[in-house]
Structures are given as structure tokens and as C-alpha cells.
C-alpha positions as CSV (number, residue, x, y, z in Angstrom):
1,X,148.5,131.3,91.4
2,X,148.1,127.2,91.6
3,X,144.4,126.2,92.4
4,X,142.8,122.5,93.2
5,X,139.4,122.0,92.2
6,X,137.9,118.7,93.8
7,X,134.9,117.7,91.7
8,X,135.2,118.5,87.8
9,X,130.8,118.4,87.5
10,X,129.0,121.7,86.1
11,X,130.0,123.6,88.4
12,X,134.0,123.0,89.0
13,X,134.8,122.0,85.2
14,X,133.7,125.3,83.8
15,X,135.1,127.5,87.0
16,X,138.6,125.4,86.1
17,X,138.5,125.8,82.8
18,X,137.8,129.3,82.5
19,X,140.4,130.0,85.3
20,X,143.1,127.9,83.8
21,X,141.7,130.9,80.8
22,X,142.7,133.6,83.1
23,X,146.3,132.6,83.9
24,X,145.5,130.6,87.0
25,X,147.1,126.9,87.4
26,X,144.5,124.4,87.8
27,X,144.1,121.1,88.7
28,X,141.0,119.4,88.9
29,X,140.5,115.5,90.9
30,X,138.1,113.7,89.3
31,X,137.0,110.1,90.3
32,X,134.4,109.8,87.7
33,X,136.3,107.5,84.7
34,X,133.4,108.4,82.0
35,X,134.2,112.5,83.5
36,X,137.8,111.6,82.5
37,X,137.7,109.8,79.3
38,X,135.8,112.5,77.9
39,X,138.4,115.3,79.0
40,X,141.3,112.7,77.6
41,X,138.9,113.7,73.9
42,X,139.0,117.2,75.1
43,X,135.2,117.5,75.6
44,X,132.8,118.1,78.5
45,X,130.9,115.1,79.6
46,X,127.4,117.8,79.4
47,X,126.6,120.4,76.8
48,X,127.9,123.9,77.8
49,X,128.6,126.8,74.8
50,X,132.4,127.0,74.4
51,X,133.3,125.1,77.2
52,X,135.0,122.6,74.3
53,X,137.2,124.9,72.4
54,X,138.6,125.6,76.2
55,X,139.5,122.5,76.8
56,X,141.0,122.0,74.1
57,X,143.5,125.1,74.3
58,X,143.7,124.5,78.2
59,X,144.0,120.7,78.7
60,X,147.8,120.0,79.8
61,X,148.5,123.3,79.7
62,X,146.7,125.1,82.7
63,X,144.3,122.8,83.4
64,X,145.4,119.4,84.6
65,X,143.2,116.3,85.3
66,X,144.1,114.5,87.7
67,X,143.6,111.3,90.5
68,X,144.8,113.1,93.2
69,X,146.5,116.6,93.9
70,X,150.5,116.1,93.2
71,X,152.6,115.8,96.8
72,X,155.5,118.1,95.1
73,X,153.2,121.3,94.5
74,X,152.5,124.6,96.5
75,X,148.9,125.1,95.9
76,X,147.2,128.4,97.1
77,X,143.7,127.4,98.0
78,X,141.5,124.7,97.4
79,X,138.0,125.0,96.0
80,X,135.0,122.5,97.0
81,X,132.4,122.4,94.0
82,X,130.4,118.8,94.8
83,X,127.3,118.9,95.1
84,X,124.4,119.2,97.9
85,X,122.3,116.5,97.0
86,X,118.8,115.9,99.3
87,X,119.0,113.0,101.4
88,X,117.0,109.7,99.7
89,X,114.0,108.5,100.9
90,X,111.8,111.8,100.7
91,X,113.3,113.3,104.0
92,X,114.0,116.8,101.6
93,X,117.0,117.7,103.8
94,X,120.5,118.0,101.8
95,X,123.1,115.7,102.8
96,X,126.6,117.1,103.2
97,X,128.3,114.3,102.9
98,X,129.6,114.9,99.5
99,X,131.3,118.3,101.2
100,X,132.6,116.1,103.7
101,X,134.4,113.4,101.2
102,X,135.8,116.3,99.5
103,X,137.4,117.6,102.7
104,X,138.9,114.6,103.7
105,X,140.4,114.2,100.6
106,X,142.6,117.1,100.5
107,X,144.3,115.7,103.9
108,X,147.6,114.9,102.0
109,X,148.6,118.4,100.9
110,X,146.1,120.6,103.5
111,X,148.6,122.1,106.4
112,X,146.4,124.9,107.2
113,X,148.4,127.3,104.9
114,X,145.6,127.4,102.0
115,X,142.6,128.8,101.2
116,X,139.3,126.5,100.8
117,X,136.7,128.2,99.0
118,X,133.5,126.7,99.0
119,X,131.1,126.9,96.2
120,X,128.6,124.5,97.1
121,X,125.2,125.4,98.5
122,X,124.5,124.8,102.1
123,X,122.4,125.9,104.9
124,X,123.5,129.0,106.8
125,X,125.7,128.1,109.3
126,X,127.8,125.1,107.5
127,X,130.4,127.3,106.5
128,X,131.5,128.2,110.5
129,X,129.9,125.0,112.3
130,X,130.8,122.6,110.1
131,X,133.8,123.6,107.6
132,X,135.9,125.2,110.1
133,X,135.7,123.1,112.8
134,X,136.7,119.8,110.4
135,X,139.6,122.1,108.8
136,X,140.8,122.9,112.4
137,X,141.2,119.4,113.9
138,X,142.3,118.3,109.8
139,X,145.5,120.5,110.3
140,X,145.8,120.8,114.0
141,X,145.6,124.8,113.6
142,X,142.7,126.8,115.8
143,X,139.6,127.6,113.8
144,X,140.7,131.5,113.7
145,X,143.6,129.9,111.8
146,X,142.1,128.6,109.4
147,X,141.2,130.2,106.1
148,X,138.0,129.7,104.6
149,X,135.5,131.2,102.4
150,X,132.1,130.8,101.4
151,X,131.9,132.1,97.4
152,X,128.4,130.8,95.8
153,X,128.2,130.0,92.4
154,X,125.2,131.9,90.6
155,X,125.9,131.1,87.0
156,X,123.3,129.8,84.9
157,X,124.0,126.4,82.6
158,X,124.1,126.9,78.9
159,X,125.8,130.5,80.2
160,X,127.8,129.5,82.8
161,X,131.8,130.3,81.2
162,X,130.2,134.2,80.0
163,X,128.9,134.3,83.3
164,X,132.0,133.5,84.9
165,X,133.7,136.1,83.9
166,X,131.0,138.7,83.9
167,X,129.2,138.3,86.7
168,X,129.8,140.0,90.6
169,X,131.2,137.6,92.9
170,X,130.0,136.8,95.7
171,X,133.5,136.0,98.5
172,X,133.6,136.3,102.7
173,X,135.9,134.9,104.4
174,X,136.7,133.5,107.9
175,X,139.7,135.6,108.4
176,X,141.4,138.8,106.9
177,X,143.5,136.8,105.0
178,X,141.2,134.3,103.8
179,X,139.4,137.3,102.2
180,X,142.1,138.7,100.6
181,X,143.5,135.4,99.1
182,X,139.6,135.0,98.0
183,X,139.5,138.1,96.0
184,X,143.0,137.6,94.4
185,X,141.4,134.1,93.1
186,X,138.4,135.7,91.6
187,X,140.2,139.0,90.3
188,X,142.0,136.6,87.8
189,X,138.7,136.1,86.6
190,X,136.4,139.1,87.2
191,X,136.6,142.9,88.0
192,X,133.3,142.6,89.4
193,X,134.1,141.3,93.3
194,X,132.1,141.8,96.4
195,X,133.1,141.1,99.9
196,X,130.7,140.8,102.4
197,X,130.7,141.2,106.1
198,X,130.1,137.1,106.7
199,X,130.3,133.7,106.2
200,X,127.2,133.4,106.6
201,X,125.5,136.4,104.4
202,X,127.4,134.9,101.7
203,X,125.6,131.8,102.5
204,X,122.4,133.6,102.6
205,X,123.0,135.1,98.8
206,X,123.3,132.0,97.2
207,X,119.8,130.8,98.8
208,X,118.2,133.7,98.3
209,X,119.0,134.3,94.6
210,X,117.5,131.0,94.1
211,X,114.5,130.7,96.1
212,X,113.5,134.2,94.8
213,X,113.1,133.0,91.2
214,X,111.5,129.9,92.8
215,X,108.7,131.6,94.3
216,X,108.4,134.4,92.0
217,X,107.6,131.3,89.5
218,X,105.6,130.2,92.1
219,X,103.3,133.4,92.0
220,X,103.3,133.1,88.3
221,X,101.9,129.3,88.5
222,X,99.6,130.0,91.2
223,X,97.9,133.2,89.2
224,X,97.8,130.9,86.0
225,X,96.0,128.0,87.8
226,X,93.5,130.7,89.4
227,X,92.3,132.5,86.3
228,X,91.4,129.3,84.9
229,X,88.8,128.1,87.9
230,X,87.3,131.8,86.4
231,X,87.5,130.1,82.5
232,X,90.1,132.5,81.8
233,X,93.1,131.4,79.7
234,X,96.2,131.7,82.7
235,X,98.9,132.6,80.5
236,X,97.1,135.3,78.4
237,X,96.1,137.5,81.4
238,X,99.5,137.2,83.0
239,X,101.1,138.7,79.5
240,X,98.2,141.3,79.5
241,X,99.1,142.4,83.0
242,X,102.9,142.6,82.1
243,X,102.0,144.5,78.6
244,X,103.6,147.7,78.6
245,X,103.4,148.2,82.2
246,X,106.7,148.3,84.1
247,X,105.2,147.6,87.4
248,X,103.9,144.4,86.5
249,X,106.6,141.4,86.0
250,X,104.9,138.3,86.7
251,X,106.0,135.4,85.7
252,X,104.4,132.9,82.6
253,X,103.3,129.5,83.9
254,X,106.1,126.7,83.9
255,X,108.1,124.2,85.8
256,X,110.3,125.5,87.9
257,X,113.8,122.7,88.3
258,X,116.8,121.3,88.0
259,X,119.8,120.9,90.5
260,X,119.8,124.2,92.4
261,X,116.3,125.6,92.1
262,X,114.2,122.4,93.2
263,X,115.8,122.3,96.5
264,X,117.5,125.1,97.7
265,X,114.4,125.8,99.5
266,X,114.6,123.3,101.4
267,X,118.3,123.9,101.8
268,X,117.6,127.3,103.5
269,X,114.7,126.1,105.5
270,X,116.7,123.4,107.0
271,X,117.9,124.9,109.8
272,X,115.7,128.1,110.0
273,X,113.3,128.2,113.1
274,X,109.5,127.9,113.0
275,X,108.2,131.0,111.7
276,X,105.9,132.5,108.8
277,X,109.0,133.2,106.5
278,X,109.5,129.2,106.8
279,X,106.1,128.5,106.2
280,X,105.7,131.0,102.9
281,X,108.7,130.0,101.5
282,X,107.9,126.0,101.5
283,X,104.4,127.0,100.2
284,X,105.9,128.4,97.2
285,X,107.9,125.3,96.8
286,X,105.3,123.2,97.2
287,X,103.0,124.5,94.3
288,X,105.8,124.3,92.3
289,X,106.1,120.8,92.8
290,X,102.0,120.5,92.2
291,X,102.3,121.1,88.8
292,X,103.8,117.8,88.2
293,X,100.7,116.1,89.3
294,X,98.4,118.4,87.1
295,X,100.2,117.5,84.2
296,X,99.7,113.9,85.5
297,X,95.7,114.5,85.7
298,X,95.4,115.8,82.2
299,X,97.2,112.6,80.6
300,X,94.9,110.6,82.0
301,X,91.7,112.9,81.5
302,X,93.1,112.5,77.5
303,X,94.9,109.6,77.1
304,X,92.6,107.5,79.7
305,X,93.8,104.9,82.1
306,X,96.8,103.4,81.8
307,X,97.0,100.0,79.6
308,X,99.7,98.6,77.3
309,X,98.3,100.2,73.8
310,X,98.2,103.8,76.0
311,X,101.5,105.4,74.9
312,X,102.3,109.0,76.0
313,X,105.2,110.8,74.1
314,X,107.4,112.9,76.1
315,X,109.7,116.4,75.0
316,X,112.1,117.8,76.5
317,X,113.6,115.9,79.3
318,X,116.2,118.1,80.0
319,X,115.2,120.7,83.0
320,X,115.4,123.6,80.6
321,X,115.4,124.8,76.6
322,X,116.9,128.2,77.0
323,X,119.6,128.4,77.4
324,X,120.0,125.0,76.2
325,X,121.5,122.5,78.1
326,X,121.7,118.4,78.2
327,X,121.4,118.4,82.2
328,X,118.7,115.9,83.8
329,X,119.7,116.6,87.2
330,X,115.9,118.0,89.2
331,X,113.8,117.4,85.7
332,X,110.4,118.2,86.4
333,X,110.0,116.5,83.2
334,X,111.7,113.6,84.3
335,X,109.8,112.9,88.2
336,X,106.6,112.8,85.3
337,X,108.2,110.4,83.6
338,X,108.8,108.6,86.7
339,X,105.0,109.5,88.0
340,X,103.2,108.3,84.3
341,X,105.5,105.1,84.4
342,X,104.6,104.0,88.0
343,X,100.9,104.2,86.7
344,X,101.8,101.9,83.6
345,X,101.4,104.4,80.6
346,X,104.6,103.3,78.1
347,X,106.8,105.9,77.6
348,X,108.3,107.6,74.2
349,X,111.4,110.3,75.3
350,X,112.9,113.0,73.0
351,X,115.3,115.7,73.8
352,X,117.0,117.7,71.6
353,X,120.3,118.0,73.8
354,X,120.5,115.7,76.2
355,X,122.2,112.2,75.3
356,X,120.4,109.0,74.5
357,X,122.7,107.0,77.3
358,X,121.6,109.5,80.0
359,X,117.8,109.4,78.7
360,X,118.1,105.2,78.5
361,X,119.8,105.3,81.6
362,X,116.6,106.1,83.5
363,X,114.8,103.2,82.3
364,X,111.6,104.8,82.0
365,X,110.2,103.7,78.2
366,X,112.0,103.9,74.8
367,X,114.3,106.8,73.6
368,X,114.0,108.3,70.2
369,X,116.1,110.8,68.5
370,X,113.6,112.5,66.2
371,X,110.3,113.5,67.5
372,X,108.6,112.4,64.7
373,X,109.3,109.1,66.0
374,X,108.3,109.6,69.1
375,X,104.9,110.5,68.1
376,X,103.6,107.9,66.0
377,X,102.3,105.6,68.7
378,X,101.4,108.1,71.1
379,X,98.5,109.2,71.9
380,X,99.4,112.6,73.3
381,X,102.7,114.4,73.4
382,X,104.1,116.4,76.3
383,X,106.5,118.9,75.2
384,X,107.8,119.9,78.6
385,X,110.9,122.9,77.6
386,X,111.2,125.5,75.6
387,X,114.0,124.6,73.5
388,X,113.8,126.9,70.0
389,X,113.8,123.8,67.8
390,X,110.1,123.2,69.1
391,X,109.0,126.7,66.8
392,X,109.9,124.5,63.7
393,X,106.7,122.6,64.1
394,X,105.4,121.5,60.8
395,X,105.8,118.2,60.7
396,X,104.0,117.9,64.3
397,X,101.1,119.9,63.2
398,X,101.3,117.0,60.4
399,X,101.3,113.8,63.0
400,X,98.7,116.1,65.2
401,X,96.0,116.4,62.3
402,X,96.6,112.3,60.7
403,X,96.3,111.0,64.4
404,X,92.5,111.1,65.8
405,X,92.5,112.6,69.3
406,X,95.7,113.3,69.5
407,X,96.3,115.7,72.0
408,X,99.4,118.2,72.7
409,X,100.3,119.8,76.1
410,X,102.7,122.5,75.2
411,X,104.2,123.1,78.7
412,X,105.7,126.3,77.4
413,X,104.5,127.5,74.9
414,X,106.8,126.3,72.7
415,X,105.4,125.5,69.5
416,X,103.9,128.7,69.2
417,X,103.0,127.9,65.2
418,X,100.2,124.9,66.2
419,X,97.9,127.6,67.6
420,X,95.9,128.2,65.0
421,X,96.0,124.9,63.0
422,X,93.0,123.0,62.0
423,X,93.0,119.7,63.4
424,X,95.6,120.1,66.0
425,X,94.5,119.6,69.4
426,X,96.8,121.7,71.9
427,X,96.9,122.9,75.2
428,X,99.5,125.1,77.5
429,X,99.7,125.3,81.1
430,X,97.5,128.7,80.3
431,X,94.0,126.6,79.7
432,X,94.7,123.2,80.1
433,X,92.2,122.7,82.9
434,X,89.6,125.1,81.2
435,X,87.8,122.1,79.9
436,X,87.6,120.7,83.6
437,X,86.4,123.8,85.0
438,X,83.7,124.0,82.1
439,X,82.2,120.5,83.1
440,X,82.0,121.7,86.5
């Protein structure tokens, strides 16, 4: 089977990798030059587990990089992978252009034969009102020609080429035969495949999956925030309740982000009628989003007002620890870099994973490599993942006892060791506003 991937990003360089794995002929277009150098090394341009060594074994053999999908090939389907960004400017509706681009640029070898697959997120509906309809006047074939399916991607980075090949798929399909060339795909990959009656359920799965662990962290915030108005420490009562009692699985306080989970709420509100479902689910959403701006409140309740000696360290800019990855993409960590910066606090970044060109790319405050050196000028430190490296914490509970009023925010709960140290000033999302509530 010979498959095109347009967009080699998270997403399509670890499906066409681990396909070109299975047996399957891959090429993948990529525009991005820095994308390409870095496959010319035989390396991902992000941290993924294994994804290397694949590259390595596949690069020029099933897997082929390339400008543009060769004019002397018979491909059997063609599978979208860009991403659904939101529109800029705040409006929080996703912009489909990117799906669009990638369309257009399969014109030269499309004739209506192949099978798109589309494994981008989108709002129910785009697969059929959208997709079809652009595939049909494309290759001058009716839209019950044309072969189409909707398969979500669902695996998790730092995971994702296990996940590949162990988790269910998810295919529909616009036609009989779509379906069947869908599952053929995904067989070379999985034994785990499950059709489903639509276009648009399959649509719905994808949303769903991810809006469910967004407001089930949402419940999880929202109970941490309210047992501390009652002086109670948010965190501890939420692992009491869950303590040996399988009814109970609530969520620990933390920011819920990166590139799927901060907006695919809004992705499958965008075209959903006024109604209470609507409502609840942006609710959730929205608190998420509100813990940003408590974490904005302590700093300055700590630190004090912004001026140029008022330096604020920052760990952990990557959207998530565990599984590590190096992504930025949705960072709560990062939109309170961007919040403490507009105030005029200087910033000191760390990050385990991600790279120092991606961190000084934001141009945000000074990068540092070791946290150690982060801290030194600071006046507080915001550890903001839960990366394991942050349970070897010696040398902070050092820095945290020689520095008066310095003052830790362990987002996570990360550095689990500091708890108990004299001198070390710390606080978790658990009791962070207890000291607020007490002056009250």
C-alpha cells in the first residue's frame, strides 16, 4: 500500500513513520526547511520516545520526505494531519484553512480514485460540508464518488508511536469503499479497528475524548479552589476522597493544555446550537483557563508589583512532564509567561525538554539550561509540570533556604521532597490561596 502524508508535525511524522514500520510506503510533504534538515540527520524536529531509531531504519527506505508527491506514483489514499489552529485575535473559533491548503495541494495526483483520510480535529459537520464538497468539484466526480474518511488521532505525545499501534481506531467513511480502503490502512498498523456508522460520530469521538478530560480536570480545579475558601488544603481532600474508594476518581488540581485540549472545546461548540450542553461545556473551559490568572495574583501577592529588580523564575514551559515532551504548542505555562511579561516582571525560563531556540524564540525574558541558574535572581519560582527531574530537589531546597522570602509555587506537586524543609517557602495549587482566605 503507497500512502501521502501532507504535514510531517506530531501528528503525521509519527503516523508515517510508524506506518512506513508496518510495511506501508510513505511519503510525507513537508514545507517546513528546519522539519526537513532535521529528518536529512535522521531526527524529529520535537522529543518523542523512539521516534529516532525509526527514522533512522525508515528514512529512504519506506518513508520518503519529500517537496511534493512524485507525478509517476499510484498512491492509495491521502492522509491530512495539519493542524486546527483558533483563529487570531481572540475570536476562539478554529480556522480551517490549514485543511484547506492541504487539499489544494494534492490537486496534481487527486483523480477521485484515492482515499483522503482526515486526522485533523474539526467541528462536526466539516467532514461532509466541507471536505466532500471541495473533493468533488477538485476531481469533477459527484460527492457519493468520492472517498473520504474521518479517522481522529487520540494518541498522547511522549506515547504517541506505542499508542499507534496499540490503540482502537477510530475510521467512517463516506462510502462503502472509502471504509474498506480505511480499515486496510490502519490494519497495517493495528488489530484494534472500529468502524462507525458516520462521518460525523467519528467527528464527535475525537471531541469528545478530549473535552471529557478537559472538564473532568475542570471539576477537579473547581473542587480544589472551593475547599480552600473553607481553609482546607484542595489537593489533600481530593486524594482523601479518591483513597481506596473506587467510586471516587476526581481529578488533582492542574493546568489543563497544549494543542488539542485547550481548544477542542471550542472546536465542538463552534457550530453546536444554543443550548445547556453548550453552555456547561464552555464553563468547564473557562475555569480552566482561570487558573492562569490565579497563578498571576499570587506572584504579585509574593513577589509585589512589577519593577525591574522583580524577577520571577519560571519551570516547565513545556505543556506537560509526563509523559515528557518538548512541545510548547497551548502552554498554560507559556500564556503566564506572556501574562507576567505584559505586567513587566523579568522573566527566568527552564525546561527540562524543550529546546533553548523554541524557549528564546518567544521572547519573553532569559533562557537558562540549569534551574539553579534560573533561581538565583528570582524572587519566586514557578514550577509549572510535572516532569520527574523536579523530585531530585536538593539543590532547590538549597537556593529556597539562602534566599529570604523566596517563595515556590509547585503547580503539581512536583517536588514532593521540599514539603517538609525548614526554610523553604512552598505552595501547590492545593493551598495557595489559603493565606488569602485567612486575611479575609
Amino acid at each position: 500500500m503507497r500512502v501521502g502524508i501532507i504535514g510531517l508535525g506530531y501528528v503525521g511524522l509519527t503516523m508515517a513513520i510508524t506506518a512506513a514500520e508496518c510495511g506501508v510506503d510513505v511519503y510525507g510533504v513537508e514545507i517546513s526547511d528546519h522539519i526537513k534538515d532535521c529528518l536529512r540527520q535522521n531526527r524529529a524536529h520535537f522529543f518523542e520516545p523512539g521516534l529516532d531509531r525509526l527514522i533512522a531504519r525508515q528514512n529512504g527506505r519506506n518513508f520518503h520526505c519529500v517537496e511534493s508527491f512524485p507525478q509517476d506514483k499510484d498512491f492509495d489514499a491521502f492522509v491530512i494531519t495539519v493542524g486546527t489552529p483558533l483563529m487570531a485575535g481572540g475570536l476562539k473559533k478554529p480556522n480551517f484553512e490549514y485543511i484547506k491548503s492541504a487539499l489544494r495541494s494534492i490537486a496534481g495526483n487527486y483523480d477521485g480514485g484515492q482515499l483522503i483520510i482526515l486526522r485533523s480535529t474539526v467541528s462536526v459537520g466539516t467532514t461532509r460540508n466541507v471536505v466532500l464538497p471541495f473533493l468533488s468539484q477538485l476531481c469533477g466526480k459527484p460527492e457519493s464518488d468520492v472517498l473520504a474518511a474521518m479517522c481522529p488521532e487520540r494518541t498522547v505525545e511522549g506515547k504517541a508511536v506505542e499508542e499507534l499501534t496499540h490503540l482502537p481506531q477510530i475510521i467512517s467513511g463516506s462510502n462503502e469503499r472509502a471504509l474498506e480502503i480505511a480499515q486496510r490502512f490502519f490494519r497495517y498498523m493495528t488489530p484494534y479497528v472500529i468502524p462507525v456508522a458516520s462521518l460525523e460520530e467519528a467527528e464527535l469521538v475525537k471531541l469528545y475524548c478530549n473535552t471529557y478530560r478537559d472538564m473532568s480536570f475542570a471539576i477537579g480545579n473547581a473542587f480544589c479552589i472551593a475547599a480552600q475558601t473553607f481553609g482546607v488544603d484542595g489537593a489533600s481532600v481530593i486524594r482523601h476522597a479518591n483513597q481506596g474508594y473506587d467510586r471516587a476518581n476526581i481529578a488533582l488540581p492542574g493546568f489543563v493544555a497544549g494543542p488539542c485540549l485547550e481548544k477542542d472545546a471550542y472546536i465542538l461548540t463552534n457550530n453546536m446550537p444554543d443550548c445547556p450542553s453548550k453552555d456547561f461545556i464552555m464553563s468547564g473551559r473557562r475555569f480552566n483557563e482561570s487558573m492562569e490568572d490565579y497563578v498571576v495574583d499570587w506572584v504579585r501577592e509574593h513577589v509585589g508589583e512589577p519593577a525591574e529588580d522583580k524577577v520571577v523564575a519560571l519551570s516547565g514551559m513545556a505543556f506537560k512532564g509526563q509523559p515528557e515532551t518538548s512541545d510548547l504548542r497551548g502552554s498554560t505555562s507559556v500564556y503566564i509567561a506572556r501574562k507576567l511579561h505584559a505586567l513587566g516582571y523579568r522573566l527566568a525560563m527552564h525546561d527540562f525538554v524543550a529546546s533553548r531556540e523554541e524557549m528564546q524564540a518567544l521572547g519573553l525574558g532569559e533562557v537558562y539550561e540549569d534551574l539553579m541558574d534560573a533561581c538565583r535572581g528570582a524572587k519566586a519560582l514557578l514550577v509549572l509540570n510535572n516532569h520527574k527531574k523536579y523530585q531530585d530537589v536538593q539543590r532547590i531546597r538549597e537556593i529556597g533556604c539562602e534566599k529570604e522570602g523566596f517563595a515556590i509555587l509547585d503547580a503539581w506537586g512536583a517536588c514532593r521532597d521540599l514539603y517538609h524543609s525548614d526554610g523553604v517557602r512552598i505552595y501547590t495549587l492545593g493551598n495557595f490561596l489559603l493565606d488569602r482566605e485567612a486575611q479575609k
